[in-house]
PDB file of N, CA, C, O and CB in Angstrom:
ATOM      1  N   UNK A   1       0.816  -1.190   0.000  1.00  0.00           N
ATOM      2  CA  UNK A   1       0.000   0.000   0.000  1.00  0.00           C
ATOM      3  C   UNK A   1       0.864   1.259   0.000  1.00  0.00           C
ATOM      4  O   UNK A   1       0.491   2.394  -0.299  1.00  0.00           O
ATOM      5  CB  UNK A   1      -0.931  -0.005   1.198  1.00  0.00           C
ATOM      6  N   UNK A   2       2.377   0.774   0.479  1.00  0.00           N
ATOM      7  CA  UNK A   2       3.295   2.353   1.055  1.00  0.00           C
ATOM      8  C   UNK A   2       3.008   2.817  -0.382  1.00  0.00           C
ATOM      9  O   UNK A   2       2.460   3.916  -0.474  1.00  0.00           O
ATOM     10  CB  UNK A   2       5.449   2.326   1.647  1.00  0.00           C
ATOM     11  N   UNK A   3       3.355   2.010  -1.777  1.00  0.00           N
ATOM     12  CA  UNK A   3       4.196   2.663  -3.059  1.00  0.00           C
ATOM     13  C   UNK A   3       2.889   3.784  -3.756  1.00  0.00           C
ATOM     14  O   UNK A   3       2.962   4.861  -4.347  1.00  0.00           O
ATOM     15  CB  UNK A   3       4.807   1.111  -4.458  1.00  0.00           C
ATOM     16  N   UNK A   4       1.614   2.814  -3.292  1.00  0.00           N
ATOM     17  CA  UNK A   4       0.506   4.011  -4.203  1.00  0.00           C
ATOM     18  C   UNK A   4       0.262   4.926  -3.460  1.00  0.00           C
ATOM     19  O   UNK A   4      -0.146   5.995  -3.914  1.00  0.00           O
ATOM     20  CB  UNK A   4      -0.995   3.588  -4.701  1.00  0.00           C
ATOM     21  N   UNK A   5       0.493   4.687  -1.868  1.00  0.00           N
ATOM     22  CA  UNK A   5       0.183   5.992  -1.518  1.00  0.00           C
ATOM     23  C   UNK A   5       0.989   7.414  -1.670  1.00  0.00           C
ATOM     24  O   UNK A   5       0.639   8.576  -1.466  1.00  0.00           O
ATOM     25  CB  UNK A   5      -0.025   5.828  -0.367  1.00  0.00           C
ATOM     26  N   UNK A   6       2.238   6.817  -2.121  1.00  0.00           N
ATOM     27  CA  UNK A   6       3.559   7.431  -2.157  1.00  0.00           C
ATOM     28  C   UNK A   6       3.135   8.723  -3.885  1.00  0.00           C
ATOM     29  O   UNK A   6       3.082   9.937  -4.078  1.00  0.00           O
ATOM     30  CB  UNK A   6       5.131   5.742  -2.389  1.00  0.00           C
ATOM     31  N   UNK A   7       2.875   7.032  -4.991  1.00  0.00           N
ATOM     32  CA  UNK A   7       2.569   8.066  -6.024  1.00  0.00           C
ATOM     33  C   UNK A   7       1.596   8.715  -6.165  1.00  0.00           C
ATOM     34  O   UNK A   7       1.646   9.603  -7.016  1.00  0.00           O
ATOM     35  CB  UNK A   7       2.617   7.742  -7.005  1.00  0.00           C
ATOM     36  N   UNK A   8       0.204   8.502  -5.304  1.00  0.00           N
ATOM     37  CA  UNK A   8      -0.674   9.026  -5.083  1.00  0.00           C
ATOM     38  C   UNK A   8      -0.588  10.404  -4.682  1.00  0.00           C
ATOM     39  O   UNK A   8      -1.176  11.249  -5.358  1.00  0.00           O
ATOM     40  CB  UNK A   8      -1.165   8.362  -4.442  1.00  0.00           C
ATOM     41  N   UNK A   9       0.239  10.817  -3.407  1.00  0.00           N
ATOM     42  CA  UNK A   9       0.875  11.819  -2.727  1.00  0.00           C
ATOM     43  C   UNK A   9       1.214  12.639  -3.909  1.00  0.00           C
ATOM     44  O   UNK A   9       0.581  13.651  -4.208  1.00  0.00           O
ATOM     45  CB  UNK A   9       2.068  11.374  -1.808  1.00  0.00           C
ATOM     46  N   UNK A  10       2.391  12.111  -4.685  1.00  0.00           N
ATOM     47  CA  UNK A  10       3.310  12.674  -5.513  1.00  0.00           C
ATOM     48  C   UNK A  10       2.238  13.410  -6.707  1.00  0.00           C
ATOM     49  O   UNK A  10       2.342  14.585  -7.058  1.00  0.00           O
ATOM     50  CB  UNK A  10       4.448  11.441  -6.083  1.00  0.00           C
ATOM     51  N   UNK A  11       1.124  12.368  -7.270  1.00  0.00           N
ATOM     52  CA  UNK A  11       0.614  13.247  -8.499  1.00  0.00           C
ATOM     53  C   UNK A  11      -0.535  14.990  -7.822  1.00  0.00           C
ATOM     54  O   UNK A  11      -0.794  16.109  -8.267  1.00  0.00           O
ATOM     55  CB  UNK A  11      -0.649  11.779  -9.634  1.00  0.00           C
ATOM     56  N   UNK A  12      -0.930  13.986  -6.271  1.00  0.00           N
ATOM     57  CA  UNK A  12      -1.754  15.487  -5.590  1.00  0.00           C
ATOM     58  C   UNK A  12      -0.967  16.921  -5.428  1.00  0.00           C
ATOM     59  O   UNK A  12      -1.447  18.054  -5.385  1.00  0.00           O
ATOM     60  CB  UNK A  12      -2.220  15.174  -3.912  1.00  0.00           C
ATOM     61  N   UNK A  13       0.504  16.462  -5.348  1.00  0.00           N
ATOM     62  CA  UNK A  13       1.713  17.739  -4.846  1.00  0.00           C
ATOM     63  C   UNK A  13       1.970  18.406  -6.686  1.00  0.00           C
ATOM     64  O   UNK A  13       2.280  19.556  -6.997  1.00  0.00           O
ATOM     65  CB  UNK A  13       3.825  16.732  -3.846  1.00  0.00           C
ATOM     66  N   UNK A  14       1.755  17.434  -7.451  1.00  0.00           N
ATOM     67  CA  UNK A  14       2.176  17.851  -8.959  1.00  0.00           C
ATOM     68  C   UNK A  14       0.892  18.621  -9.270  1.00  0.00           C
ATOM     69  O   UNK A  14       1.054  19.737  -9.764  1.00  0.00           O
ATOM     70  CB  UNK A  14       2.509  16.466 -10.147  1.00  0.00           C
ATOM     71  N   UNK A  15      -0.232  18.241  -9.081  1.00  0.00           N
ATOM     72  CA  UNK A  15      -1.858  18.909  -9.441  1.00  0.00           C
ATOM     73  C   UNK A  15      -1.470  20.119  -8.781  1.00  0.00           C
ATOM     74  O   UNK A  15      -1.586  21.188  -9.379  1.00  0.00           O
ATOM     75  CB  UNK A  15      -3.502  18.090  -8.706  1.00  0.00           C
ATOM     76  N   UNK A  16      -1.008  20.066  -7.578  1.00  0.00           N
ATOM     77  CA  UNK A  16      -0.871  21.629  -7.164  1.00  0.00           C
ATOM     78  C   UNK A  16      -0.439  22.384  -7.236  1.00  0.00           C
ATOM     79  O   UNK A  16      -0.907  23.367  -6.662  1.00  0.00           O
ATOM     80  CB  UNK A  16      -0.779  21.998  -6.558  1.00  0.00           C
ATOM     81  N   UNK A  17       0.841  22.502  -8.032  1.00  0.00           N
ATOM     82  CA  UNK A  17       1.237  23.106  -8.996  1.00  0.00           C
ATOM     83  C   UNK A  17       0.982  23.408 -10.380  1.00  0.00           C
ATOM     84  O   UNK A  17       1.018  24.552 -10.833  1.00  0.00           O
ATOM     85  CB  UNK A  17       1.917  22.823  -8.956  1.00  0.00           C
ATOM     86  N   UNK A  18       0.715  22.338 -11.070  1.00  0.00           N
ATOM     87  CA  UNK A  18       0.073  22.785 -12.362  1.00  0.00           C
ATOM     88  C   UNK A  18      -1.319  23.566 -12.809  1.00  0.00           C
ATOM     89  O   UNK A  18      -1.460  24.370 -13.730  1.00  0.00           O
ATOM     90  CB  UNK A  18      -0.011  21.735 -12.923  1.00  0.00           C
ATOM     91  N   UNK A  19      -2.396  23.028 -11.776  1.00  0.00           N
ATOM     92  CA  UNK A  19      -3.527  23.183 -11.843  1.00  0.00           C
ATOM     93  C   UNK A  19      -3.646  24.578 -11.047  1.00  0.00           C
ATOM     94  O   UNK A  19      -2.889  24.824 -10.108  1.00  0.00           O
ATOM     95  CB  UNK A  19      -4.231  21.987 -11.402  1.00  0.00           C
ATOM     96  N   UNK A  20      -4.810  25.630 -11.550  1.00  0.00           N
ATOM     97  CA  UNK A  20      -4.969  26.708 -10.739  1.00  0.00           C
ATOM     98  C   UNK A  20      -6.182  26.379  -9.889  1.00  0.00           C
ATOM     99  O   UNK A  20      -7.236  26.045 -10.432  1.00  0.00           O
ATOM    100  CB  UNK A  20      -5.092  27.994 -11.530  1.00  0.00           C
ATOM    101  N   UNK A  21      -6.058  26.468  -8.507  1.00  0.00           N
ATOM    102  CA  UNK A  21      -7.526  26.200  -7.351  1.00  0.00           C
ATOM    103  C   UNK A  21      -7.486  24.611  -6.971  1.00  0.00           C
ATOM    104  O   UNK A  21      -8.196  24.054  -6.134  1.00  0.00           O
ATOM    105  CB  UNK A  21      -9.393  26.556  -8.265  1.00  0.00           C
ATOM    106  N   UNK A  22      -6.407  23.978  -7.852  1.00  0.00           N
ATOM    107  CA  UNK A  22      -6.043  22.350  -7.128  1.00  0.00           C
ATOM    108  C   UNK A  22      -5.556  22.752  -5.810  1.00  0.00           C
ATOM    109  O   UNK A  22      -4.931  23.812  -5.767  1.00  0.00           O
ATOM    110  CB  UNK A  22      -4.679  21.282  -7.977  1.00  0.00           C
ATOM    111  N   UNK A  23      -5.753  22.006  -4.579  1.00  0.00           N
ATOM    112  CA  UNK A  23      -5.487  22.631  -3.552  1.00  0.00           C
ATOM    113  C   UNK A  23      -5.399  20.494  -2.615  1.00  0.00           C
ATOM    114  O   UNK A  23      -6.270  19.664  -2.874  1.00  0.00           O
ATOM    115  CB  UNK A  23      -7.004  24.233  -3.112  1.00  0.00           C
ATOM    116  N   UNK A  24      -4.661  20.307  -2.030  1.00  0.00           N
ATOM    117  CA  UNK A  24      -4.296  19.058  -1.112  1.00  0.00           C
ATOM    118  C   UNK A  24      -5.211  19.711  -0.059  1.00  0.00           C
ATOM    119  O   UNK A  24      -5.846  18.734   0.338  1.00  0.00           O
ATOM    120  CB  UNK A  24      -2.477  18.709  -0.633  1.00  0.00           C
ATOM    121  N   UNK A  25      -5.644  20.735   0.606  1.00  0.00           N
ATOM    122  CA  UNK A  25      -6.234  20.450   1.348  1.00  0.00           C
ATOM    123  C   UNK A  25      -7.902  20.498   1.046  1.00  0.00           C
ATOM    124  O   UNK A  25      -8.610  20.909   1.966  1.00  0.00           O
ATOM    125  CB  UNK A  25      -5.697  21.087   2.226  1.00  0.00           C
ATOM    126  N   UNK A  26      -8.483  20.124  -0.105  1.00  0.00           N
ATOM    127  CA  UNK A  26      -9.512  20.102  -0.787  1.00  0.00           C
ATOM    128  C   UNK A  26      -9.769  18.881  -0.909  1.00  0.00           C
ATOM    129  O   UNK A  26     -10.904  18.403  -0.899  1.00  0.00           O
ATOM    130  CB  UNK A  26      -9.473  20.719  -1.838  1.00  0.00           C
ATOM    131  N   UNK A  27      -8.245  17.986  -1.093  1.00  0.00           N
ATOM    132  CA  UNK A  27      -8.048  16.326  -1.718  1.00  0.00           C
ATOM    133  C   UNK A  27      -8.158  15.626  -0.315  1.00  0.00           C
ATOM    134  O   UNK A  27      -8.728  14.545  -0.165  1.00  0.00           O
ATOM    135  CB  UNK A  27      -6.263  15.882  -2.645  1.00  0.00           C
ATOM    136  N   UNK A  28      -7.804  16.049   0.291  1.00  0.00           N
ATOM    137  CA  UNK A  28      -7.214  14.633   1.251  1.00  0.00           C
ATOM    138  C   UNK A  28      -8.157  14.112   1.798  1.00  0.00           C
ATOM    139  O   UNK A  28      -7.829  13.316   2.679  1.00  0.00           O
ATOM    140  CB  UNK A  28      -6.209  14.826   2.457  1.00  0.00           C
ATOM    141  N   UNK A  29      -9.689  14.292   1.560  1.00  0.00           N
ATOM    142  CA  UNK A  29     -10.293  13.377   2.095  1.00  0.00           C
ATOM    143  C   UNK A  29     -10.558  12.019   0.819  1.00  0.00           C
ATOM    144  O   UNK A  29     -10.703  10.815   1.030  1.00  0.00           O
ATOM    145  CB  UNK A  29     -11.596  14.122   2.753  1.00  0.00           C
ATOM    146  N   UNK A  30     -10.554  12.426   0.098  1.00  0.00           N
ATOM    147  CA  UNK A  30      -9.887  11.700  -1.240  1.00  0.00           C
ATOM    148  C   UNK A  30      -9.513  10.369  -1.220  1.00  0.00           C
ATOM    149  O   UNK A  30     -10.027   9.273  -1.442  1.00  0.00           O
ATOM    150  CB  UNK A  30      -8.665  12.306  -1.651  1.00  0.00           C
ATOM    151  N   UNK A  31      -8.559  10.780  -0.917  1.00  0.00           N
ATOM    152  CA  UNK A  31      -7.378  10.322   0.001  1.00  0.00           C
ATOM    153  C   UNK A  31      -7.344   9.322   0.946  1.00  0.00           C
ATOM    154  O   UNK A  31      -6.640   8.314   0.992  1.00  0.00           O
ATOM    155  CB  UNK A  31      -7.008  11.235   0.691  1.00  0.00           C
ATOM    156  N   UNK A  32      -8.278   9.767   1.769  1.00  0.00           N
ATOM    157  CA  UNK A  32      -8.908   9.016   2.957  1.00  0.00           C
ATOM    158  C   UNK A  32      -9.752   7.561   2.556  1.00  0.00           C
ATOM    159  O   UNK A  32      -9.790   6.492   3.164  1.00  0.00           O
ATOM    160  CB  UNK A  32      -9.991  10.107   3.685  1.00  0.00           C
ATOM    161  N   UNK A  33     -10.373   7.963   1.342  1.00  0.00           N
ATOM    162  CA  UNK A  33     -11.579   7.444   0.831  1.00  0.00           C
ATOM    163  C   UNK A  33     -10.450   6.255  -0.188  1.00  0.00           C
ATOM    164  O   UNK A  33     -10.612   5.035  -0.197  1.00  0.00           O
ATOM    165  CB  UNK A  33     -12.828   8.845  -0.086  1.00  0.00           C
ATOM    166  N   UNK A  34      -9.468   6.919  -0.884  1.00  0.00           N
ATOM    167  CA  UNK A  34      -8.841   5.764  -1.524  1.00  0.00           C
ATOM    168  C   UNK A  34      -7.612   4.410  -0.872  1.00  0.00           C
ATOM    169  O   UNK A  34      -7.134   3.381  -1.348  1.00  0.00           O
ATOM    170  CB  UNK A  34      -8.205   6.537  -2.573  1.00  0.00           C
ATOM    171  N   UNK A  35      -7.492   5.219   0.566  1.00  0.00           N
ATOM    172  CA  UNK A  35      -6.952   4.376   1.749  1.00  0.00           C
ATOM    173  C   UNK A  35      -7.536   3.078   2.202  1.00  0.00           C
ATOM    174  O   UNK A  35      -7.033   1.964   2.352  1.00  0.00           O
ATOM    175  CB  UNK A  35      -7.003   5.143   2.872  1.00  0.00           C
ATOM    176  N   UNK A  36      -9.017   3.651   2.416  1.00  0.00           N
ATOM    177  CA  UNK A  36      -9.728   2.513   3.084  1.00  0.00           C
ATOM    178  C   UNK A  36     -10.229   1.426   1.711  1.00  0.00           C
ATOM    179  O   UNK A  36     -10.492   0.231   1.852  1.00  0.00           O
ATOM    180  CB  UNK A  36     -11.194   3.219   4.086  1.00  0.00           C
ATOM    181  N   UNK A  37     -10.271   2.176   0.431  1.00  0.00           N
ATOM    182  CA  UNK A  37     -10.373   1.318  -0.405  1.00  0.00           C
ATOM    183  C   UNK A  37      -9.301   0.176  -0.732  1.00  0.00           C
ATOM    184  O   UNK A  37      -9.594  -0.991  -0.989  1.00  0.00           O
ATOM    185  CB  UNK A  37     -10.618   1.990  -1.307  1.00  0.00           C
ATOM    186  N   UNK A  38      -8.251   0.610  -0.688  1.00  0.00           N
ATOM    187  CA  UNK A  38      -7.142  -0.522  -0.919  1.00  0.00           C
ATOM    188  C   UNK A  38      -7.066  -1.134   0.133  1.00  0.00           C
ATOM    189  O   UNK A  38      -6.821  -2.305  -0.157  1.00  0.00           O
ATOM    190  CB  UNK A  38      -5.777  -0.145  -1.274  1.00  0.00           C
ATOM    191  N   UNK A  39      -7.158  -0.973   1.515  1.00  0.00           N
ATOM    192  CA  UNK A  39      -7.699  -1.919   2.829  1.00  0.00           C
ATOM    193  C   UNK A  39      -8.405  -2.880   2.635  1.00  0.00           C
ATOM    194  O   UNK A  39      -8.089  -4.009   3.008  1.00  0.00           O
ATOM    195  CB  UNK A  39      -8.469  -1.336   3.767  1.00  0.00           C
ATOM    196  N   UNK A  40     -10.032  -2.464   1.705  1.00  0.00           N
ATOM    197  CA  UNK A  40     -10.309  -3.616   1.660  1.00  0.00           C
ATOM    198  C   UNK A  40     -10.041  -4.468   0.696  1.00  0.00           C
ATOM    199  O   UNK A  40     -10.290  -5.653   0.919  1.00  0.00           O
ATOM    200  CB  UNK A  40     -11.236  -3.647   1.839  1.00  0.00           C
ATOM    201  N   UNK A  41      -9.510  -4.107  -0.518  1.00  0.00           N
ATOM    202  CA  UNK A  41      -9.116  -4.553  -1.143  1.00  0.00           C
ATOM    203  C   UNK A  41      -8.049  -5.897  -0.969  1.00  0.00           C
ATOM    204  O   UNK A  41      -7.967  -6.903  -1.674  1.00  0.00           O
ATOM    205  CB  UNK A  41      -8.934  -3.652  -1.562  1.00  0.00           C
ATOM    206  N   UNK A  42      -7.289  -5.513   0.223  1.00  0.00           N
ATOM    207  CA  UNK A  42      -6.393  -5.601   0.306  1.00  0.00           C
ATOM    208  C   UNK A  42      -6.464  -7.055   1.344  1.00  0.00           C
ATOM    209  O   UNK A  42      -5.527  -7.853   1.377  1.00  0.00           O
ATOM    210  CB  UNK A  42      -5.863  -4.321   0.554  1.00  0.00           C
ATOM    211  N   UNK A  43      -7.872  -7.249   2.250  1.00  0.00           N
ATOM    212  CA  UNK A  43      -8.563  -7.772   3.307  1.00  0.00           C
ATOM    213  C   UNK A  43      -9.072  -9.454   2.726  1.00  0.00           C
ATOM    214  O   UNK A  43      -8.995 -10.617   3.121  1.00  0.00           O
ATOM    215  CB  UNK A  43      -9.892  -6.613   3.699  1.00  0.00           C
ATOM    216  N   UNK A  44      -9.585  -8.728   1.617  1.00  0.00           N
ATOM    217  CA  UNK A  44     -10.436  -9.715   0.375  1.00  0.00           C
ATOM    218  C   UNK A  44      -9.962 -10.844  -0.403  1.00  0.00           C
ATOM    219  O   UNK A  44     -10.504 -11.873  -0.806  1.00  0.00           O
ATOM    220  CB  UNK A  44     -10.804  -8.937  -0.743  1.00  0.00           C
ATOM    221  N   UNK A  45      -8.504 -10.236  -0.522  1.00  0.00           N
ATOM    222  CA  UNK A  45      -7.493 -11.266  -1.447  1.00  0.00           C
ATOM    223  C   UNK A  45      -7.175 -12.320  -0.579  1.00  0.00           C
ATOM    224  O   UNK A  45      -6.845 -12.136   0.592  1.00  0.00           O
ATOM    225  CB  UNK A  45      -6.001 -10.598  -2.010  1.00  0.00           C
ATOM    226  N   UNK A  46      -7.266 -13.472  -1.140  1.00  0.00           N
ATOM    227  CA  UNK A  46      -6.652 -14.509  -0.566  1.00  0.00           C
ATOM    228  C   UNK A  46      -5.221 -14.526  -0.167  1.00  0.00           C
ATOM    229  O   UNK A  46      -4.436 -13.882  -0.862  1.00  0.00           O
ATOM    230  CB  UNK A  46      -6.841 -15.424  -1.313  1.00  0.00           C
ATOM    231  N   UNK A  47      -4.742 -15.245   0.963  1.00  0.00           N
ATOM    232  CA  UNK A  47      -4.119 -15.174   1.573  1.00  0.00           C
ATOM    233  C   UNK A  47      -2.899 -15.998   0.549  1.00  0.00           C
ATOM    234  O   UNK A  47      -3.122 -17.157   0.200  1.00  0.00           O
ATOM    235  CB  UNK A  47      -4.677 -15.494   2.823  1.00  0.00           C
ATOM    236  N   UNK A  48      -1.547 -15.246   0.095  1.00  0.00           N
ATOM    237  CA  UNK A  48      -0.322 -16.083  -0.535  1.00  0.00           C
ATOM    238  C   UNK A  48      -0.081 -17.368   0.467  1.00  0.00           C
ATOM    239  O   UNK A  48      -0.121 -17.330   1.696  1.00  0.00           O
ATOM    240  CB  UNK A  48       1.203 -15.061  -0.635  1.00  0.00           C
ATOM    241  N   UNK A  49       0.197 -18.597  -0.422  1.00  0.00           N
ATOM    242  CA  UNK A  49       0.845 -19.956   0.349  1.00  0.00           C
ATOM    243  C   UNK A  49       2.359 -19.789   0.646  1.00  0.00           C
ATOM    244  O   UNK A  49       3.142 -18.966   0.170  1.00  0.00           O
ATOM    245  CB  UNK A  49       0.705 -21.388  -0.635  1.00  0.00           C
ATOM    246  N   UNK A  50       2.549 -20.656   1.442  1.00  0.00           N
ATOM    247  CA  UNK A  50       4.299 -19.855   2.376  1.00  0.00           C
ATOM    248  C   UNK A  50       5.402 -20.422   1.469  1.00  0.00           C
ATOM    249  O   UNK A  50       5.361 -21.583   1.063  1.00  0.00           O
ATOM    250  CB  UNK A  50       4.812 -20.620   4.489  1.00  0.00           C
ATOM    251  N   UNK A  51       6.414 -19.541   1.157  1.00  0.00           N
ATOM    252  CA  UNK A  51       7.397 -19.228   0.372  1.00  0.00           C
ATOM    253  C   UNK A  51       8.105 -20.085   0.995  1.00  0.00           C
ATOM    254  O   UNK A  51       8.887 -19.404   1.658  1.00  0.00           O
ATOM    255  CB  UNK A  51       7.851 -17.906   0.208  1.00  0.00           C
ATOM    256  N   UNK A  52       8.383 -21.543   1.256  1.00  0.00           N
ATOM    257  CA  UNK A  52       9.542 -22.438   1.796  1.00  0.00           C
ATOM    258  C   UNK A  52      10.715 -22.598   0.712  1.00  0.00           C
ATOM    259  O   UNK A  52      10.587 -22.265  -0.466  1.00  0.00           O
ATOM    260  CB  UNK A  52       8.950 -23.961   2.185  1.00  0.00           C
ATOM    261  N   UNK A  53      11.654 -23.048   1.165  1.00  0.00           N
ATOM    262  CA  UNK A  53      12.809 -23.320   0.081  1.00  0.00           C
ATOM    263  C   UNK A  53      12.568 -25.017  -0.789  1.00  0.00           C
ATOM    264  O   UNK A  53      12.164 -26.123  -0.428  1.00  0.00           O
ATOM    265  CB  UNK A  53      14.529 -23.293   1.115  1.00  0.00           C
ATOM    266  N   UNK A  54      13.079 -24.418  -2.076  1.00  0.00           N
ATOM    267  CA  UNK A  54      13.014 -25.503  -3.019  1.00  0.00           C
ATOM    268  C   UNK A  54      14.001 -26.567  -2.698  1.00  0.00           C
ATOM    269  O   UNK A  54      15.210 -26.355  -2.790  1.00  0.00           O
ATOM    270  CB  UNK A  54      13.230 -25.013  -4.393  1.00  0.00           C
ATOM    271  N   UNK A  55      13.371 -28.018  -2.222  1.00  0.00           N
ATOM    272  CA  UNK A  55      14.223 -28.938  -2.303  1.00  0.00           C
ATOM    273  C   UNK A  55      14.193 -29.759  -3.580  1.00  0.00           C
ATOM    274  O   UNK A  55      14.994 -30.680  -3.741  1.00  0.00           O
ATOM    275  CB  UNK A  55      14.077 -29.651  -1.234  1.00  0.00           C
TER     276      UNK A  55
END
C-alpha cells in the first residue's frame, strides 16, 4: 500500500502546482476514501501460500 500511496501523494503535490484552485487540502479526504479502499481490497485477497525453500 506504502508505493501508491507514495505516487498518489506525488501526483496530488504535482496537481498543485500545475492546476490553478487544485489545492491538497480540498483532496485529502480523497485520500482518505482511496486508503480505506485498498484496505479492503487488500482484506479480500486470498491469503499467498508460504514461500519455503526448493528442495
Amino acid at each position: 500500500m506504502f508505493p501508491v500511496l507514495l505516487i498518489v501523494l506525488g501526483i496530488m503535490f504535482l496537481l498543485d502546482q500545475l492546476v490553478p484552485g487544485w489545492g491538497i487540502d480540498k483532496t485529502w479526504p480523497a485520500l482518505l476514501v482511496a486508503i480505506g479502499i485498498i484496505k479492503l481490497l487488500d482484506v479480500t485477497r486470498p491469503p499467498r501460500p508460504p514461500q519455503g525453500p526448493r528442495v
